[in-house]
C-alpha positions, -999 to +999 in steps of 0.1 A: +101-293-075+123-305-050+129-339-043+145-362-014+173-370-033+176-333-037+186-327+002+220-321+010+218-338+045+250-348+065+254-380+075+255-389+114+286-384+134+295-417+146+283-419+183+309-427+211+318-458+223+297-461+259+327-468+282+320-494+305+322-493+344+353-523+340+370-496+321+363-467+342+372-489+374+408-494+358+412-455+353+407-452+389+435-482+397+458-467+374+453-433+388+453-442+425+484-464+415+502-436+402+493-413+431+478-389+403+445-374+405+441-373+364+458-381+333+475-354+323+465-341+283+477-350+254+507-329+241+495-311+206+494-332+176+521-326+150+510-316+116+527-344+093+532-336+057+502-343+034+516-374+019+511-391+056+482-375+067+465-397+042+475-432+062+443-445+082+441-428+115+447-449+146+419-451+171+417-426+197+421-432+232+396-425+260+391-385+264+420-374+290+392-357+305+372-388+320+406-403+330+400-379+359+391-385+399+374-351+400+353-362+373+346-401+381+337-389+416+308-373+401+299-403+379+265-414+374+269-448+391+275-444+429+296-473+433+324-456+406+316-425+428+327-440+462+355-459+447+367-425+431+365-409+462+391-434+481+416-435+454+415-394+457+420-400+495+444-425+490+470-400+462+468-375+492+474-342+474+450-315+488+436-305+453+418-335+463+400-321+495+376-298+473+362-325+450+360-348+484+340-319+500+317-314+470+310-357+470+300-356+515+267-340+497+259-372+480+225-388+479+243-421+483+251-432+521+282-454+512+297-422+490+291-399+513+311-423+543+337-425+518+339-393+508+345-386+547+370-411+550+391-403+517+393-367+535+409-384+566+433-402+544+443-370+526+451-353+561+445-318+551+435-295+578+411-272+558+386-301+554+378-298+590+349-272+587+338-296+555+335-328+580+320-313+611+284-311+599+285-347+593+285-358+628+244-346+628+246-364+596+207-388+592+233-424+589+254-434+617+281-448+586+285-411+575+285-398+612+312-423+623+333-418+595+332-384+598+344-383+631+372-408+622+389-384+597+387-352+621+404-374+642+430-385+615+437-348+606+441-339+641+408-315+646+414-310+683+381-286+683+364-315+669+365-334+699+332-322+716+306-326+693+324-364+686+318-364+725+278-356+720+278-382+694+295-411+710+277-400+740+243-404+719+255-438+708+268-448+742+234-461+754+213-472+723+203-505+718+230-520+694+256-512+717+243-520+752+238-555+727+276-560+724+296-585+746+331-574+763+347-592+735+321-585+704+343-575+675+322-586+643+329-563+613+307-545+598+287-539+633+253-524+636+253-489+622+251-476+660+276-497+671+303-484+645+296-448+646+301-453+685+338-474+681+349-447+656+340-416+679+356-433+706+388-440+684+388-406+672+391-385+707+423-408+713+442-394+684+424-362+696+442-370+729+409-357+743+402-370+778+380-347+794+348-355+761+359-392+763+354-392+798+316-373+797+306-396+767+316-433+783+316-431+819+291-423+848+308-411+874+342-441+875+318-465+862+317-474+828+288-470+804+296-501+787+324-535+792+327-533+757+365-541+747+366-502+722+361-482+758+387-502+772+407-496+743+403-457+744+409-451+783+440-471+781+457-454+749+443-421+758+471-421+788+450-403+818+457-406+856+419-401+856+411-433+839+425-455+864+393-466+884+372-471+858+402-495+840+404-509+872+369-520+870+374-533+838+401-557+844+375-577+862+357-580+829+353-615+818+369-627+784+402-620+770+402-583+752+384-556+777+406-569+804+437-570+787+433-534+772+427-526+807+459-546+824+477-527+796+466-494+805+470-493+843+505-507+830+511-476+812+499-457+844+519-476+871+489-477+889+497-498+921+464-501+932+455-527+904+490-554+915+467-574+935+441-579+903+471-580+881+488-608+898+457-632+903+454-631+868+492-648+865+478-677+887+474-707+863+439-716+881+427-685+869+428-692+832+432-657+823+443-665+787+475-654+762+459-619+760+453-612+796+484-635+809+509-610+787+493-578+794+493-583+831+530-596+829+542-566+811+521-546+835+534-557+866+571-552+856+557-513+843+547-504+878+577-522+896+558-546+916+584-565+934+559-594+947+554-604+912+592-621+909+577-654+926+551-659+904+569-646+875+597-667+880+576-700+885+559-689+848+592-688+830+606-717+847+578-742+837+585-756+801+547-764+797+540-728+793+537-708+765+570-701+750+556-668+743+545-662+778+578-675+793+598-651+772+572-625+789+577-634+822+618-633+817+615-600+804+595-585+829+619-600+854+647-582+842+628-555+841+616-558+877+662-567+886+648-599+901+679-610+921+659-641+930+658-653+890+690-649+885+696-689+889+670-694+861+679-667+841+715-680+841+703-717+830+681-698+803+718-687+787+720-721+771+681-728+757+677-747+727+656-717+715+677-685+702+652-657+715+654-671+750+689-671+754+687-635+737+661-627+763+680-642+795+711-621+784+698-591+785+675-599+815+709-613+832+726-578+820+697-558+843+696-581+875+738-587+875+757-568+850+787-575+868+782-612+859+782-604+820+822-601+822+820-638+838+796-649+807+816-632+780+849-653+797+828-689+802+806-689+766+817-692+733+804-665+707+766-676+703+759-696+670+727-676+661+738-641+652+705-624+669+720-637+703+755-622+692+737-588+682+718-592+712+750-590+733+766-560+708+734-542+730+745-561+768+787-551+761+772-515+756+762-514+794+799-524+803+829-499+810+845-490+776+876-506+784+860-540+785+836-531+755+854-515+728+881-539+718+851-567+718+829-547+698+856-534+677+858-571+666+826-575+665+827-551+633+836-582+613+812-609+626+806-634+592+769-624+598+759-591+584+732-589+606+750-580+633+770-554+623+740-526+629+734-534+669+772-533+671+772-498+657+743-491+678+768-504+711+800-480+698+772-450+696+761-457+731+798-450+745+813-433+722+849-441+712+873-413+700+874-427+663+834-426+661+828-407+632+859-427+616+839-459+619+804-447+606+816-431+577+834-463+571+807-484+574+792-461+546+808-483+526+800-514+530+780-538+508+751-545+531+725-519+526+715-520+563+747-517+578+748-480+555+716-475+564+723-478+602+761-459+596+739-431+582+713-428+606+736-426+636+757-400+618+728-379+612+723-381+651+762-371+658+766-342+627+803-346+630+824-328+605+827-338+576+794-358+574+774-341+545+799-346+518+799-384+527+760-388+531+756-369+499+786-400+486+763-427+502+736-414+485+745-414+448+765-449+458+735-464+469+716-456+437+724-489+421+706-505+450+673-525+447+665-519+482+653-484+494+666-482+529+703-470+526+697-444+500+665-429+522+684-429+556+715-410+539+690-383+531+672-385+562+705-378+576+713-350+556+682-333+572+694-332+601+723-312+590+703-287+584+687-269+547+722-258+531+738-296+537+707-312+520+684-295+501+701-303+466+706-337+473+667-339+482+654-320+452+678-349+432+662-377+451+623-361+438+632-384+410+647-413+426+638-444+408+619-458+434+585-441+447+592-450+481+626-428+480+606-398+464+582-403+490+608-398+519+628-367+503+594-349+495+583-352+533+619-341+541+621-312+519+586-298+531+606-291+563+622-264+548+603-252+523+566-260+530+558-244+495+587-266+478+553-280+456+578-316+466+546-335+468+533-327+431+568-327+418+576-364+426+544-377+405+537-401+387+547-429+402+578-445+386+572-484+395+553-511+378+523-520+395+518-559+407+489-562+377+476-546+348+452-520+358+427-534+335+431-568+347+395-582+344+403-603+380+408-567+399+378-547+385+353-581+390+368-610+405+352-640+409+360-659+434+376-648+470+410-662+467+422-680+498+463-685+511+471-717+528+503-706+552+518-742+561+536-745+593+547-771+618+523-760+637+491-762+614+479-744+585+466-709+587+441-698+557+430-666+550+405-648+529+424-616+505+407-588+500+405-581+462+380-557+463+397-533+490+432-543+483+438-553+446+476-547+442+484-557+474+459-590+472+480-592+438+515-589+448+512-616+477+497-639+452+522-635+425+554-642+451+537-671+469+534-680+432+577-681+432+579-695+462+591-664+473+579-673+514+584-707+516+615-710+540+614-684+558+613-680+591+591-659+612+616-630+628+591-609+645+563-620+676+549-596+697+524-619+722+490-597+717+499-576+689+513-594+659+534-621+642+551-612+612+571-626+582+577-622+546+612-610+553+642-630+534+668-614+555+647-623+582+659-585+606+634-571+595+647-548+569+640-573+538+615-575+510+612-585+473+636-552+457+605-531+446+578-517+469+538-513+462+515-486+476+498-483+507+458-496+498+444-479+533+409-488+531+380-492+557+390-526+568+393-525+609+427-544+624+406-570+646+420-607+656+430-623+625+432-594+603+463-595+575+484-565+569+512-551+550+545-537+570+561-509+565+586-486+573+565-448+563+540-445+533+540-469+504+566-485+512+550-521+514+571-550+496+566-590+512+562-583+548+529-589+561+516-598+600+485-613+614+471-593+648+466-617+678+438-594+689+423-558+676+447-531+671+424-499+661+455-477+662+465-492+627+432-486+614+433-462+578+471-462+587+485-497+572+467-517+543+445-545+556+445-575+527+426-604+545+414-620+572+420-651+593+391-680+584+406-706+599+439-713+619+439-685+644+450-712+673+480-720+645+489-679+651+484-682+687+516-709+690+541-691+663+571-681+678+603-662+665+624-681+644+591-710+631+594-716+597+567-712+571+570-744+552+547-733+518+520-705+508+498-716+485+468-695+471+433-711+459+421-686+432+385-708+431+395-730+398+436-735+406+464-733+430+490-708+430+516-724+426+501-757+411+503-787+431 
């Protein structure tokens, strides 16, 4: 008889750990990080001896398998599924386009629309057939972003069925709703799809289905600031009347998008509109005041010099605006200004007098010689490099033996426009000087002695790029090493390609980034892209760093300035390392100091640079974080100089910029301070950044 205790029964396996959707959300930050699309597996276990085999087994990892983008992207919970599919978009290899393609089937609205954009971000041709069905797709989200990445990878047959749906968009009820100057983000569904198709057929270049889709006849469908946007960038004769008709638009972005275009067009039938709007009773505004300024001096328009000139010369003014005005005076060889501009040669403030030179250099260059005999070398060394670019414009014999001296101005900074100045007319000893230059301490000046003999080729240039580049390999910066290989290029495949396979495992991402893209020119099946992964540098924070995956609270930065205090909102949740990395330098005190070196009046201000040219950031560099976030007024973003390549540099747009949209990371927004933006000028100071994280400051008070 057989009993229970009889049965020879195994007992359970013990069941899997459930993985949680904090752990699976720091698979996809590390993988995205790393620009990999999976872990790669496990090498085979070693068979130890007996005696050691009996030790207690450690505890295994996570399967390599789900530590996978083609696999989370297919994950049961649709929120790991659309965040899978931007971190495939944002590693950019095109194994990723399949499992992208596979995901624009998703039940899920918000997977599908980010499915469609992680396509655009890859930039892969082939998923072109893949994305066109979407623009008939049920949800304006899906059909929008669908027609945002044909755009981004340049589907030029795309363009007329994004025509149809813009077109369908063009008169429906959310965006016949919007005001000239309506720029709230996220929009009505309708509204969004419409603005993306219209962005799309201007990287399509595509006049003729903008045209059919926003205008009746000349007239416009809507005042809407995104049409203005698209006529103006599209760069069409044929847009003129209906920009025209725009730039009577009231409020401060349709009309300056228009000013700008007809600018671009040198379109003298809009200099009567153009020049009311410079009359102060008009109150056009800091938008519209510097795009019709900048437009003005575009088309020539001679009978702007009066008003221009009364502009610059008032000191209640907008700094900003008066530097316009002197600008566009030089531009327009204003003989009447040249009294002003020669006063403006002794401003208290650096960029003017930087400004007024060259502006003096266009309306009397003979007067420069007089200038360079009456003034003493400028104490800010942008207003000496500055005049490294004026001596250019001079005979040589007057130039050369001033820039030759130039070459050892105390400041550092200058040494690169004075370079620029010896390229420009050419002394005999050229190639002597650059390859000189090559080695200098300053990792701009090589950069800039590189670059320039990349332009020239002279002989004997390879053998002392390939020198710069293994010199500069002790560097913390990026910039010298990349521009010696950039200038190798251009020397053609037998002077560089060794050199550029080397650099595929430069110790610094950014590098590897650069020689891959450089090496593809020769050898488009190199494999360069796969071969310089993973990604070498330490990321900002932990990828399973509890405050990326869920954070709690919205942290806020507080940019002091003598001007006011400018707070912001980061953007955790679409921008973790970046939101990360500007929190941990304000933490050091990394910005405090320094002084604001770049303004461009309705675009951007921009800081975070140490060396304050530019061309200076913490020693490391973080990954691009592209995301959905629209550049609009107020919108934070990382600079750079090509892909991943961020480091401290960030700007603030004075006004929307779509052309940066999916292109630059977007890590917060403006809440409060915008006027504060509005009066920053080059050379301000930022006096402290602090961050609130919802329980402490960063750094504490």
């Amino acid at each position: 008889m057989w009993t229970a205790s009889g049965c020879a029964t195994a007992p359970p396996a013990p069941a899997e750990p459930a993985v949680t959707f904090e752990q699976k959300l720091g698979w996809i930050l590390q993988l995205e990080d790393q620009r990999i699309l999976r872990v790669p597996p496990p090498a085979a276990p070693v068979e130890e001896p007996p005696a050691r085999a009996r030790r207690r087994a450690a505890p295994s990892p996570p399967p390599a398998a789900a530590r996978d983008l083609t696999v989370l992207v297919r994950d049961e919970d649709a929120r790991l599924r659309r965040r899978a599919a931007l971190a495939i978009g944002r590693v950019r290899l095109a194994e990723g386009v399949a499992p992208l393609v596979a995901t624009l089937a998703d039940a899920d609205t918000d997977v599908r629309a980010m499915a469609a954009f992680g396509l655009g971000l890859v930039g892969d041709a082939s998923a072109e057939a893949a994305l066109l069905p979407l623009l008939q797709d049920p949800e304006p989200l899906v059909r929008g972003r669908a027609a945002e990445a044909l755009g981004l990878i340049d589907a030029k047959a795309a363009a007329a069925p994004i025509s149809a749906m813009v077109a369908e968009y063009a008169r429906s009820a959310p965006v016949a709703a919007m005001a000239p100057d309506d720029e709230g983000w996220p929009a009505a569904a309708e509204a969004g799809a419409f603005k993306l198709g219209l962005f799309a057929l201007v990287r399509l270049r595509a006049f003729d289905p903008l045209a059919t889709a926003v205008l009746d006849g000349s007239r416009p469908v809507t005042t809407w600031w995104p049409v203005a946007f698209a006529l103006q960038r599209i760069d069409d004769p044929r847009a003129a009347p209906a920009l025209r008709q725009m730039l009577e638009t009231k409020g401060r972005y349709t009309p300056a998008f228009a000013a700008r275009g007809l600018g671009g067009l040198r379109d003298e039938a809009a200099v009567p509109a153009l020049l009311a709007m410079l009359d102060p009773a008009a109150a056009a505004g800091l938008e519209v005041t510097t795009q019709a300024i900048r437009a003005l001096a575009q088309i020539g328009a001679s009978g702007a010099a009066a008003p221009l000139i009364a502009l610059a010369a008032d000191p209640r003014n907008h700094p900003n605006l008066r530097l316009e005005a002197v600008t566009a005076l030089g531009t327009l060889q204003a003989s009447d200004a040249l009294t002003l501009v020669q006063d403006l040669l002794t401003d208290a403030w650096p960029a003017m007098r930087s400004t007024a030179l060259q502006a003096l250099a266009a309306i009397d260059p003979g007067s420069i010689v007089f200038v360079l005999a009456s003034l003493e070398p400028d104490r800010d060394w942008r207003v000496r490099a500055t005049m490294a670019g004026v001596l250019a414009g001079l005979p040589q014999e007057i130039a050369l033996p001033r820039l030759r001296a130039m070459l050892d101005d105390e400041d550092r900074r200058v040494r690169p426009a004075v370079l620029g100045a010896l390229v420009r007319i050419k002394p005999p000893d050229l190639a002597e000087i650059l390859v000189t230059q090559l080695e200098e301490p300053d990792f701009v000046v090589r950069a800039t002695a590189a670059r320039h003999l990349g332009e020239l080729r002279p002989e004997g240039a390879a053998a002392a790029l390939r020198e710069a580049y293994t010199n500069a390999v002790p560097d913390s910066a990026y910039e010298a090493r990349a521009a010696a290989l950039a200038a190798l290029a251009e020397l053609g495949p037998g002077e560089a390609v060794e050199t550029l396979k080397t650099a595929l495992g430069d110790k610094d991402w950014a590098v590897r980034v650069r020689a891959a893209e450089l090496l593809e020119r020769f050898d488009a099946e190199a494999g360069a892209a796969e071969a310089i992964r993973p990604v070498p540098n330490v990321p900002p924070a932990p990828y399973d760093d509890a405050a990326l995956a869920a954070p709690e609270f919205s942290p806020r930065a507080y940019i002091d300035t003598a001007h006011g205090t400018i707070e912001f909102e980061l953007a955790v949740l679409d921008a973790p390392q970046t939101s990360r990395n500007f929190i941990a330098l304000a933490g050091k005190g990394y910005f405090n100091g320094l002084p604001v070196h770049r303004v461009v009046p309705n675009f951007v201000v921009q800081d975070g640079d140490p060396r304050g040219d530019g061309h200076g950031g913490p020693g490391y560099t973080i990954r691009d974080e592209r995301n959905e976030r629209p550049f609009l007024r107020g919108t934070v973003g990382m600079a750079r100089s090509w892909s991943d390549t961020n480091g401290s540099q960030f700007f603030i747009t004075h006004s929307p910029q779509p052309h940066l949209d999916g292109l630059y990371t977007a890590f917060g927004h403006v809440v409060s301070g915008m006027d504060v933006v509005d009066r920053m000028r080059v050379g301000d100071v930022i006096q402290r950044v602090r961050v609130w994280d919802g329980k402490t400051w960063t750094p504490e008070d």
